[in-house]
BALUMNU-655443 format. One record per residue: x, y, z of N, C-alpha, C in turn; residue in three letters. Coordinates in pm, whole numbers, always signed. Each point is the difference from the previous one (the first is absolute). Layout:
N
     n_xx     n_yy     n_zz    ca_xx    ca_yy    ca_zz     c_xx     c_yy     c_zz   residuo
        X        Y        Z        X        Y        Z        X        Y        Z       ALA
...
// end
This chain:
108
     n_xx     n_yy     n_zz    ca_xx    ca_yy    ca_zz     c_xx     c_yy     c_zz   residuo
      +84     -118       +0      -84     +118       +0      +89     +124       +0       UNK
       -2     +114     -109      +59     +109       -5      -22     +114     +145       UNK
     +109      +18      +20      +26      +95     +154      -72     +138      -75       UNK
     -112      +46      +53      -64     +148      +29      +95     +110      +57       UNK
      -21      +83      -88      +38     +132       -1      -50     +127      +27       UNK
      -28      +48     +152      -40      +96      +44      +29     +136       -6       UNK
      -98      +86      -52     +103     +145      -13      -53      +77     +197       UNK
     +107      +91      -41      +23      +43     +111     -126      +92      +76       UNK
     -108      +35      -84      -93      +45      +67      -86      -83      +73       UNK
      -42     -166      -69      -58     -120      +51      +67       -7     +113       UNK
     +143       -2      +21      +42      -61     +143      -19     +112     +107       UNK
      +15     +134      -60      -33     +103     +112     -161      +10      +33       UNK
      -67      -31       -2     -156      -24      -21      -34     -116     +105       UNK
      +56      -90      -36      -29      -96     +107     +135      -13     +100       UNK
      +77      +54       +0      +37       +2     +158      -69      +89      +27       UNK
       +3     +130      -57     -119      +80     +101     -147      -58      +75       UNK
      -43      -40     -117     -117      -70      +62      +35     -136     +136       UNK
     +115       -3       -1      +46     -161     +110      +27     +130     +116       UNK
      +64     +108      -25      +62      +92     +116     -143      +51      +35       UNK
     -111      +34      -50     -117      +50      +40      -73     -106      +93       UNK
      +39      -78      -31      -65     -116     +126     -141      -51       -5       UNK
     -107     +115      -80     -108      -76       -9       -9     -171      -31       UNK
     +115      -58      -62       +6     -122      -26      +45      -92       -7       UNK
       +4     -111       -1     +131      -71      +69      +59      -47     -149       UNK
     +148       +2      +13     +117      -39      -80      -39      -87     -111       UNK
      -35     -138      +54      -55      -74      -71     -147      +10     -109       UNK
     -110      +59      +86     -119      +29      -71      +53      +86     -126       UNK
      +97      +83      -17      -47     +113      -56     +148      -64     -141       UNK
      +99      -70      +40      +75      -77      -54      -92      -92     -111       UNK
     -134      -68      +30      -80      -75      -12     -116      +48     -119       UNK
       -2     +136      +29      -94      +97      -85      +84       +8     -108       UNK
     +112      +37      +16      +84      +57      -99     +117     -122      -75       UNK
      -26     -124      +38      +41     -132      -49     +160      +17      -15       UNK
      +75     +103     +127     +108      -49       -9      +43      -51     +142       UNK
     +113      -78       -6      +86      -73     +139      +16      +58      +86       UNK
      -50      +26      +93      -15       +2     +175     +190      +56      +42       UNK
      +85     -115      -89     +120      +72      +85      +24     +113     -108       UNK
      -66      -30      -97     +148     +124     -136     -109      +81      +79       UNK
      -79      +43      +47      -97      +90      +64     +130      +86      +76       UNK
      -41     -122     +118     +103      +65     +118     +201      +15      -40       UNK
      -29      -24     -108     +194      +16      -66      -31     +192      -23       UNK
     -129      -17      -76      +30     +169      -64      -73     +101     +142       UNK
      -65      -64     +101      -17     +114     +108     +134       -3      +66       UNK
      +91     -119      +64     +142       -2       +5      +86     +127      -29       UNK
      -13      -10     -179      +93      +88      -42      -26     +142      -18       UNK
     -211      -17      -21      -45     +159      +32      +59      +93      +70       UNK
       +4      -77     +142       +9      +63     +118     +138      +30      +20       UNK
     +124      -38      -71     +112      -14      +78      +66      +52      -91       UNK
      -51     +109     -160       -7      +76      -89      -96     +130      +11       UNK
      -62       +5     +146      -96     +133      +13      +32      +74      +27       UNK
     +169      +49       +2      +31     +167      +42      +19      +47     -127       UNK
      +54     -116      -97      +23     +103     -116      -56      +32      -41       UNK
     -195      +13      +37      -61     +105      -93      +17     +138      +47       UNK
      +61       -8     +121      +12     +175      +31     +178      +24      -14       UNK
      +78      -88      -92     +104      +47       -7       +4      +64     -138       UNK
     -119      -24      -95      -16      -16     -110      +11     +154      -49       UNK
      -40      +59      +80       -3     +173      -30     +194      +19      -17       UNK
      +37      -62      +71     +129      +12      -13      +83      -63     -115       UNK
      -38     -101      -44      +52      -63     -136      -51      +78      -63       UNK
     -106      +63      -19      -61      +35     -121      +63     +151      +16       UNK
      +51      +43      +74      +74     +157      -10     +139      -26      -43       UNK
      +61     -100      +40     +133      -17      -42       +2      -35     -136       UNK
     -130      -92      -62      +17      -81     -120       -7     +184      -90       UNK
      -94     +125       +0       -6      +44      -31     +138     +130      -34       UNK
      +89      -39     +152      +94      +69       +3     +104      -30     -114       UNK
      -18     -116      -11      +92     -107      -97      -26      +23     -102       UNK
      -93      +31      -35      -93      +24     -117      +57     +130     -104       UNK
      -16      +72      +98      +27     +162      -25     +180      +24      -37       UNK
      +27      -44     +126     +188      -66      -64      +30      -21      -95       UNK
      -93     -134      -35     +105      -31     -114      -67      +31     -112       UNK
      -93     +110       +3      -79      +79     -127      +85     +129      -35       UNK
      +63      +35     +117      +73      +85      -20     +139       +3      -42       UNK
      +42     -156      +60     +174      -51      -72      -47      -31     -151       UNK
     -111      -39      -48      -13      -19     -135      -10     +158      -80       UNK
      -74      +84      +67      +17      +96      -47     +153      +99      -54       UNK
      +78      -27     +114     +165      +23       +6      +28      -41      -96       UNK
      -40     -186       -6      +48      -69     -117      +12      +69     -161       UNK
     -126       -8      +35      -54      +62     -173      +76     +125      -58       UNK
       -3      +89     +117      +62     +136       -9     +171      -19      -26       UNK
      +30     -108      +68     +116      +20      -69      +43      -60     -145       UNK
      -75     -109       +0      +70      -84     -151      -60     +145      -88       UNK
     -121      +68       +7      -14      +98      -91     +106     +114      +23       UNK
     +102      +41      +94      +90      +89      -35     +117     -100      -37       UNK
       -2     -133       +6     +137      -81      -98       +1      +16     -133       UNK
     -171       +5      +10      -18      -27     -169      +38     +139      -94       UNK
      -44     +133      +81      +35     +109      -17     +105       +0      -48       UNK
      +99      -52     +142     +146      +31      -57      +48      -64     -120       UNK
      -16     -141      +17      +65      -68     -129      -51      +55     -115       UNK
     -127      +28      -25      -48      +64     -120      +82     +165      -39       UNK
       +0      +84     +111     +119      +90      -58     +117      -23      -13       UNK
      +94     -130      +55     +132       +6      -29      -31     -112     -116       UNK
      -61      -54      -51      -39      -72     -150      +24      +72     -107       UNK
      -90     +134      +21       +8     +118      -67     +112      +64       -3       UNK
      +69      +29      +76      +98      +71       -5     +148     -107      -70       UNK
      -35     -121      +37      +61      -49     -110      +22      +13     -165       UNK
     -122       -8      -27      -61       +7      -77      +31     +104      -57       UNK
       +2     +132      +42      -34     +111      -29     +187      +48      -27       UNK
      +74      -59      +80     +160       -1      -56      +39     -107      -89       UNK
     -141      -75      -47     +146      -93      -89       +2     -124      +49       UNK
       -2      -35      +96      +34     -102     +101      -47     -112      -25       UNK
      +35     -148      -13      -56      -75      +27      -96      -31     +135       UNK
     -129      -17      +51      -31      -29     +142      +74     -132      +16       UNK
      +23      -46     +167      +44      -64      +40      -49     -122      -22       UNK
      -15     -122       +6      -82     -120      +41      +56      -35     +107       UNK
     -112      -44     +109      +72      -72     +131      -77     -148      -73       UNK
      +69      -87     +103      -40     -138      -33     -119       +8      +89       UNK
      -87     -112      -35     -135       -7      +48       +3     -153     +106       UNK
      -40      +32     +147      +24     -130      +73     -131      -98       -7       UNK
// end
C-alpha cells in the first residue's frame, strides 16, 4: 500500500483539533482515517517547533535584509562591467583611431 502524503495545513488542523481537546486522539484520528501514532508523531513535533512561529518575524526581516544586499551588490555589479565596457570600447577606439591593431587576449 502506497505511504500518504500530508500537506502541511492537514497536519496543522488536526493537531489543533487533538490540542483543543474536545476529542479524543483516537476518535478524531478515526474520522480523518489516519494512524493514531503518525497523529501523535506530528503533535510531538508541532509542539517542540512552536516558538518558531514567533521567531518568524525575524527570519523574515533578515531574509529581506539579504534580499536588499545582494540587490544592491548586483546593482554594483552591473554598474561596473558597464564602466569596463565603457572603457574597453574607448581604448578599442583609440586603437583604432591610431592605426593600431586591438589587442586579443586569449579567451578562458
Amino acid at each position: 500500500m502506497p505511504r500518504s502524503s500530508y500537506s502541511a495545513e492537514f497536519k496543522a488542523k488536526i493537531v489543533l483539533e487533538v490540542l483543543q481537546g474536545e476529542k479524543e486522539l483516537n476518535v478524531i484520528a478515526a474520522e480523518q482515517g489516519v494512524n493514531p501514532n503518525m497523529i501523535r508523531n506530528w503533535k510531538k513535533e508541532f509542539i517542540s517547533n512552536a516558538s518558531q512561529v514567533f521567531d518568524e518575524k525575524k527570519q523574515v526581516k533578515e531574509a529581506h535584509r539579504k534580499e536588499v544586499a545582494l540587490k544592491k551588490e548586483k546593482e554594483q555589479m552591473l554598474r561596473t562591467i558597464g564602466q569596463l565596457t565603457l572603457e574597453r570600447d574607448f581604448i578599442q577606439g583609440a586603437f583604432r583611431d591610431c592605426g593600431i591593431p586591438v589587442p586579443k587576449f586569449p579567451q578562458d
